[in-house]
C-alpha positions in Angstrom: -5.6 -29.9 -6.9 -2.3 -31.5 -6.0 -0.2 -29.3 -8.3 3.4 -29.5 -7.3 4.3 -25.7 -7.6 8.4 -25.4 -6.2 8.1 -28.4 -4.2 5.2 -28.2 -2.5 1.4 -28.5 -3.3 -1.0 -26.6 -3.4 -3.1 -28.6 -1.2 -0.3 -27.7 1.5 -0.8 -24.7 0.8 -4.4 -24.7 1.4 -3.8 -26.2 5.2 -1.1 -24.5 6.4 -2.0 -21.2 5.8 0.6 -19.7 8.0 4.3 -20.8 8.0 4.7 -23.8 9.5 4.5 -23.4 13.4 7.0 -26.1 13.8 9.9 -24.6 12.0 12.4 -23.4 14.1 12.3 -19.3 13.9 15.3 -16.9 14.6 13.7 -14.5 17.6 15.8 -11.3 16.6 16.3 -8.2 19.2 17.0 -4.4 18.1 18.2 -3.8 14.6 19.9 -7.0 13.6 17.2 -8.2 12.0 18.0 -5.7 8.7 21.9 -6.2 8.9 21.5 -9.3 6.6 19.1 -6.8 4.2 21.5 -3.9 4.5 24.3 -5.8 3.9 23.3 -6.8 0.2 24.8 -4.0 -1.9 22.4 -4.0 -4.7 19.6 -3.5 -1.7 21.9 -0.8 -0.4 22.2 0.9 -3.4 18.3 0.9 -4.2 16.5 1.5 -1.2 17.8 5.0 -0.5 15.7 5.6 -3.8 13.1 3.8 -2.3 12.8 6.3 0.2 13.2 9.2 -1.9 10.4 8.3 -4.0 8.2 7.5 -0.9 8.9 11.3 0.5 7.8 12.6 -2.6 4.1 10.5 -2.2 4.3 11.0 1.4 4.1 15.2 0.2 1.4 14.6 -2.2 -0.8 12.6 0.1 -1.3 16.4 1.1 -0.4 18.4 -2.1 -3.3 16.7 -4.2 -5.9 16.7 -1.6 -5.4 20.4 -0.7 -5.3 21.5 -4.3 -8.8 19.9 -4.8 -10.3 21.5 -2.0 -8.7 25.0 -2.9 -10.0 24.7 -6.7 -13.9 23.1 -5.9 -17.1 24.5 -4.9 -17.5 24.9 -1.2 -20.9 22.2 -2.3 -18.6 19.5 -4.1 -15.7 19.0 -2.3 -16.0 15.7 -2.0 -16.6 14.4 -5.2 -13.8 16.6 -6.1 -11.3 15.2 -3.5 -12.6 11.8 -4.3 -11.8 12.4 -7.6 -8.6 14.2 -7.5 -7.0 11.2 -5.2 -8.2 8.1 -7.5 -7.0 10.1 -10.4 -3.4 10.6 -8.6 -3.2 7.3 -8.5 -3.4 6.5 -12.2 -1.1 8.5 -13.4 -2.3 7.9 -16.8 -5.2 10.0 -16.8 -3.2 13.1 -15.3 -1.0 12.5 -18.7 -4.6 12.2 -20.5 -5.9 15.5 -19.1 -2.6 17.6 -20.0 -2.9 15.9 -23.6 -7.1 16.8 -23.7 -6.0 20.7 -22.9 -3.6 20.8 -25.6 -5.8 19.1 -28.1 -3.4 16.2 -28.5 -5.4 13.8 -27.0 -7.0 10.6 -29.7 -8.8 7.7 -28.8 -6.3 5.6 -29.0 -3.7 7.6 -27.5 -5.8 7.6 -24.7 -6.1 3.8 -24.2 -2.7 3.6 -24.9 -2.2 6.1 -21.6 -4.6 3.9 -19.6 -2.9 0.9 -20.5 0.7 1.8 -20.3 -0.1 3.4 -16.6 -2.0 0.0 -15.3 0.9 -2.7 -16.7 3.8 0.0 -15.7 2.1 0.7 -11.7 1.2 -2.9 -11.7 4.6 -4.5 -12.5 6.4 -1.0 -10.0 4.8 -2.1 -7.3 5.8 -6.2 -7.4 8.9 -5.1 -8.7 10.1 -4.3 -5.5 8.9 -7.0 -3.4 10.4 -9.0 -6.3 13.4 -7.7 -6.0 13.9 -8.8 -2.0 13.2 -12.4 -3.0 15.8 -12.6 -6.1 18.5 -10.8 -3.3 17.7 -12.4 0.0 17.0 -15.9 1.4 14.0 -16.9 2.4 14.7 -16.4 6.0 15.8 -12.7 5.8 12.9 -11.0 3.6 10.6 -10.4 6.7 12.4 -8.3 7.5 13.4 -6.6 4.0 9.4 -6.3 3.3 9.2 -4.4 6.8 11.9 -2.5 5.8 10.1 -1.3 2.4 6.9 -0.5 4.4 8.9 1.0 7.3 10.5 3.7 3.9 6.8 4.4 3.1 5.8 5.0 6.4 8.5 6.9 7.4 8.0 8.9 4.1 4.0 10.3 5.8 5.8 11.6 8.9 8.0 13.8 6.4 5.9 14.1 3.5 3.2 16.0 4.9 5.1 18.2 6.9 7.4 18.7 3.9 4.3 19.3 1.7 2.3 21.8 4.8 5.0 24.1 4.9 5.8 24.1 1.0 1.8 24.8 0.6 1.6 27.3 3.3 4.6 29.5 1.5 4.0 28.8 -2.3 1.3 26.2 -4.0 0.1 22.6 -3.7 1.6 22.0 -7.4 4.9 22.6 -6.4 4.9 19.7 -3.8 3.6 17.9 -6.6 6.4 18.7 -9.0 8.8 17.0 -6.3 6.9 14.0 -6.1 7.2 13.3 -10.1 11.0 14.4 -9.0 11.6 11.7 -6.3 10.4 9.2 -9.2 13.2 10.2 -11.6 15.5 9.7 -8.8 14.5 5.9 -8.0 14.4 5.6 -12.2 18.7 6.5 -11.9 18.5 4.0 -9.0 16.7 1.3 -10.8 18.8 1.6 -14.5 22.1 1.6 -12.7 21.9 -1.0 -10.8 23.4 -4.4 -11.7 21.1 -7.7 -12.3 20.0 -10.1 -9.9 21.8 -13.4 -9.1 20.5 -16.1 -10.4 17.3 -17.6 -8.1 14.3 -19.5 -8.8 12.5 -16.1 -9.0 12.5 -14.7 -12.5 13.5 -11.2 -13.2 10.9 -8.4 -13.3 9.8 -8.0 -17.4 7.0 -8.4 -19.4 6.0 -11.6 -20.4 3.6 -12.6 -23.5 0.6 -15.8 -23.8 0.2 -18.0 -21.6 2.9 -16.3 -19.1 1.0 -13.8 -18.5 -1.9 -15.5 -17.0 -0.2 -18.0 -15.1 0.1 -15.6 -11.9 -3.4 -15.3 -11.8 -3.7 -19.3 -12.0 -1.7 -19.6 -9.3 -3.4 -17.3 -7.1 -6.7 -19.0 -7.8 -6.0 -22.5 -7.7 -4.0 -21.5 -4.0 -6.8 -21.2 -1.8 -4.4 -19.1 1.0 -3.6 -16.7 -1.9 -6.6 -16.4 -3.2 -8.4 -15.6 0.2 -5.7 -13.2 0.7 -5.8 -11.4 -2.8 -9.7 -11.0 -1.9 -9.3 -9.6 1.8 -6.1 -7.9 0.5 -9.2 -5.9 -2.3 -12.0 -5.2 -0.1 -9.0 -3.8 2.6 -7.5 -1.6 0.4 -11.1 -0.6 -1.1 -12.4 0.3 3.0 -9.9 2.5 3.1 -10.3 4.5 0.1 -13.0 7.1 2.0 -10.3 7.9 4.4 -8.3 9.5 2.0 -11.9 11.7 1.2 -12.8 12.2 4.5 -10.0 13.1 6.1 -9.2 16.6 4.9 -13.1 17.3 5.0 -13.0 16.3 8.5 -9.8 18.6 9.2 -10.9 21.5 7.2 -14.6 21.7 8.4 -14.9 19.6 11.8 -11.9 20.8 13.6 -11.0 24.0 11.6 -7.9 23.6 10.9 -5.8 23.8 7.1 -2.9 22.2 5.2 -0.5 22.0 8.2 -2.7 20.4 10.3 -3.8 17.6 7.8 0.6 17.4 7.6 0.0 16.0 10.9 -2.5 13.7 11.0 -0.7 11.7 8.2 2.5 12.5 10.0 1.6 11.0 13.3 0.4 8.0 11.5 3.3 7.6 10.1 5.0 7.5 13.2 2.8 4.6 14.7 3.3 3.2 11.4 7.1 3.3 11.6 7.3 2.0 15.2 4.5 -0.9 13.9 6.9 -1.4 11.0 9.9 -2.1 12.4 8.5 -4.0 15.2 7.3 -6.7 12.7 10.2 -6.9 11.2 12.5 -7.6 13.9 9.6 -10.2 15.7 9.9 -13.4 13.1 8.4 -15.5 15.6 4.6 -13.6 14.8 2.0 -15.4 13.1 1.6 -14.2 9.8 -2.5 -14.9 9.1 -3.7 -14.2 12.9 -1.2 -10.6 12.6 -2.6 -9.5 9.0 -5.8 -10.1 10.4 -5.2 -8.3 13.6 -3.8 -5.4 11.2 -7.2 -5.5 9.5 -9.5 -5.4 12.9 -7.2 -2.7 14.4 -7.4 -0.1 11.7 -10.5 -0.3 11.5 -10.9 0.0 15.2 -9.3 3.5 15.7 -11.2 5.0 12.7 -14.1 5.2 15.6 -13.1 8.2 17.7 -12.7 10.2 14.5 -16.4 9.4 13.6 -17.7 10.0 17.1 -15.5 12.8 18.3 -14.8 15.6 17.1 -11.6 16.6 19.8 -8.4 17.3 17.8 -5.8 15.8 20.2 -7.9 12.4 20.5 -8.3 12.2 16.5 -4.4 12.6 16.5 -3.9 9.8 18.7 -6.6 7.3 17.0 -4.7 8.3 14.0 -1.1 7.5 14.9 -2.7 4.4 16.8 -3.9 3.2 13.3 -0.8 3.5 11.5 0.8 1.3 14.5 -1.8 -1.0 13.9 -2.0 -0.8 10.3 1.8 -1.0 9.7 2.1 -5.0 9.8 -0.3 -5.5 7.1 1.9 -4.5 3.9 4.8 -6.2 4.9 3.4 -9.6 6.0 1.0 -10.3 3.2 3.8 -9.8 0.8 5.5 -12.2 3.1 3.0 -14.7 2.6 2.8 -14.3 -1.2 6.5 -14.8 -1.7 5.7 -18.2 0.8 3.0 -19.7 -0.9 4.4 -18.7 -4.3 6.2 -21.1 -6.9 10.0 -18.8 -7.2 9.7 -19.3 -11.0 6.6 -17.4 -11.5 7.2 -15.1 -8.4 7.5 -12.1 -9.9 3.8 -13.4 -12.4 2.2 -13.9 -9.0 3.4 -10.5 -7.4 2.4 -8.7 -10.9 -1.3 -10.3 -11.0 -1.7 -9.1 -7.0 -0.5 -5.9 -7.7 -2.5 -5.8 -11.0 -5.7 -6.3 -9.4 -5.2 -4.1 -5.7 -4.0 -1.5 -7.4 -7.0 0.1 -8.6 -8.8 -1.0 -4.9 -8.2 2.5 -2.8 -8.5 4.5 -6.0 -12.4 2.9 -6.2 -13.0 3.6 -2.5 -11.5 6.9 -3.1 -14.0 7.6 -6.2 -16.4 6.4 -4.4 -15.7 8.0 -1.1 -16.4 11.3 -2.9 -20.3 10.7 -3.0 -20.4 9.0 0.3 -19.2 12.1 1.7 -21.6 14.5 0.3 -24.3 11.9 1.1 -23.4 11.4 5.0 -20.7 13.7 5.8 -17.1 13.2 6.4 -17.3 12.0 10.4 -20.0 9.1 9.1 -17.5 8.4 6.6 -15.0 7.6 8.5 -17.1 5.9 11.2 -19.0 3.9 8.3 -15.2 2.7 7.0 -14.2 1.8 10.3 -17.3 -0.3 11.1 -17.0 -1.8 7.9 -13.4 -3.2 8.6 -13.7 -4.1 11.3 -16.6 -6.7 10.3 -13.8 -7.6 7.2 -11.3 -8.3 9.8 -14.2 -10.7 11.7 -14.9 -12.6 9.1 -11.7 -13.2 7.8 -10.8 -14.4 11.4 -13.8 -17.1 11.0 -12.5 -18.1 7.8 -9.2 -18.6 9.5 -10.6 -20.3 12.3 -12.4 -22.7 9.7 -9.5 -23.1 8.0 -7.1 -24.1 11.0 -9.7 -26.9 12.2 -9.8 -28.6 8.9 
């Protein structure tokens, strides 16, 4: 398939997974890596919002999780959690609920719910990788895409802290509220701002036909995307249980309550900050070998959280794992804005987002009954073990790959 898609084909694509090793690379030190992102005044304008918004899912990542476990049966905790978390993350069926209660809720107005939530999530979340790739050069989004992910990451070591004391003096739903607040915030953000310059990439908006397939024929007939998209699913779905498991394990293995669930997410956050910034300021790393790495890693320090049971070591796998974590958000965006045509950029970034987005809200679902089945420490252990072997085989294919 030697389809020319912006000047290269796709059978290059297919070969040279990674960017090309022989390409002279800028090796950045400290902070002067984001002066070429910061210095974009559209960016500058936006990403304060950005951050805003993440704080307010950096609270909930507490707030809903703490709710559920407040309002279920001490015998169906999980299922509740599990279901409480995938439903947060569609926010469609919270709006289908509230309609149900009131008796407003049709059929179709239900569809219409589902619907709007997917396409509207979906195209949210590729808008703002997107967006880096109309404002920047190619050389300089690295480090913008680190500096998104380093904003959500940041946002868990606030968040949760934010959301443990808010919980410990009134209610979960209040931390809630603010999180649908931080959204209107990045809306004001997002209307004001003025558009793009003009670039190959085409500005985030619905498209109609044959448009709107054409990101997901792109991905499939790319071989590096594709394998990507599919590692980039089962990832995202391995980690679903975590979000189960992890207040169980809080709440009945080490005892403890809201706050200190505020700090397991915060000290990730902190690795994940530090793992974050790091990528973005090291352009010389591999992309494939470090998103695989990421993969291995994570999965890695989910272990002494199955097998121990010692608050201070679960602490430190945890922030170890958002270190290791970190790199993966920002560098596979990386390599989809690479291997992607600019014309149907934001097509290709909508039809990732399309299909991962519902991946951790099915591992969450079904992290609910794993949980009551095995328990929240084999959870975790069983999620760990299980990405690990992901990130293994994805380093075989890789390996394959490279020799051919």
């Amino acid at each position: 398939m030697a389809v020319m898609t912006g000047g290269r084909s796709m059978n290059h694509h297919a070969c040279c997974m990674d960017a090309n090793p022989r390409r002279p690379m800028a090796r950045l030190s400290g902070l002067s890596a984001y002066k070429p992102v910061l210095a974009q005044p559209q960016l500058r304008r936006l990403f304060p919002a950005f951050a805003i918004s993440a704080v307010g899912d950096g609270m909930s990542a507490v707030a809903v999780a703490w709710l559920a476990l407040r309002l279920a049966p001490i015998g169906e905790r999980g299922i509740v959690v599990g279901a409480a978390v995938a439903a947060y993350a569609l926010p469609g069926a919270a709006g289908a609920v509230l309609l149900f209660a009131f008796g407003a809720l049709t059929v179709a107005l239900y569809l219409a719910l589902l619907t709007a939530s997917s396409l509207m999530h979906a195209w949210g979340i590729a808008g703002r990788y997107t967006v880096v790739a109309e404002y920047l050069p190619e050389t300089t989004r690295r480090a913008a895409n680190a500096l998104l992910s380093t904003f959500d990451m940041a946002a868990l070591i606030v968040g949760p802290l934010l959301a443990g004391v808010v919980v410990a003096l009134t209610n979960p739903a209040l931390a809630i509220a603010v999180d649908a607040a931080s959204f209107a915030v990045l809306a004001v953000a997002a209307w004001s701002s003025a558009p793009p310059p003009l670039t190959g990439a085409r500005p985030m908006q619905p498209t109609g036909g044959r448009e709107r397939g054409q990101g997901l024929r792109v991905i499939t007939r790319t071989p590096a995307l594709a394998a990507l998209l599919a590692l980039t699913l089962v990832f995202f779905l391995l980690y679903g249980p975590v979000e189960v498991a992890l207040p169980l394990y809080v709440a009945d293995r080490l005892g403890g309550g809201a706050g200190l669930l505020g700090w397991f997410w915060a000290v990730f956050g902190i690795g994940a900050v530090v793992g974050t910034l790091g990528t973005g300021q090291l352009r010389h790393l591999p992309l494939w070998p470090t998103v695989i790495a990421s993969v291995v890693g994570w999965g890695a320090a989910l272990f002494p959280l199955g097998l121990l049971h010692v608050t201070v070591i679960a602490l430190g796998s945890f922030a170890l794992g958002g270190f290791l974590y970190a790199p993966y958000t920002a560098l596979s965006a990386t390599l989809f804005q690479e291997h992607s045509p600019p014309a149907l950029l934001s097509q290709v970034l909508a039809a990732r987002s399309a299909l991962t987005v519902l991946a951790a809200p099915l591992g969450t679902a079904l992290g609910g009954p794993l949980v009551a089945l095995i328990g929240a420490s084999n959870t975790l252990l069983a999620s760990g073990a299980a990405t690990v072997l992901l990130g293994l085989i994805a380093a075989a294919w890789f390996a394959w790959n490279s020799r051919r």
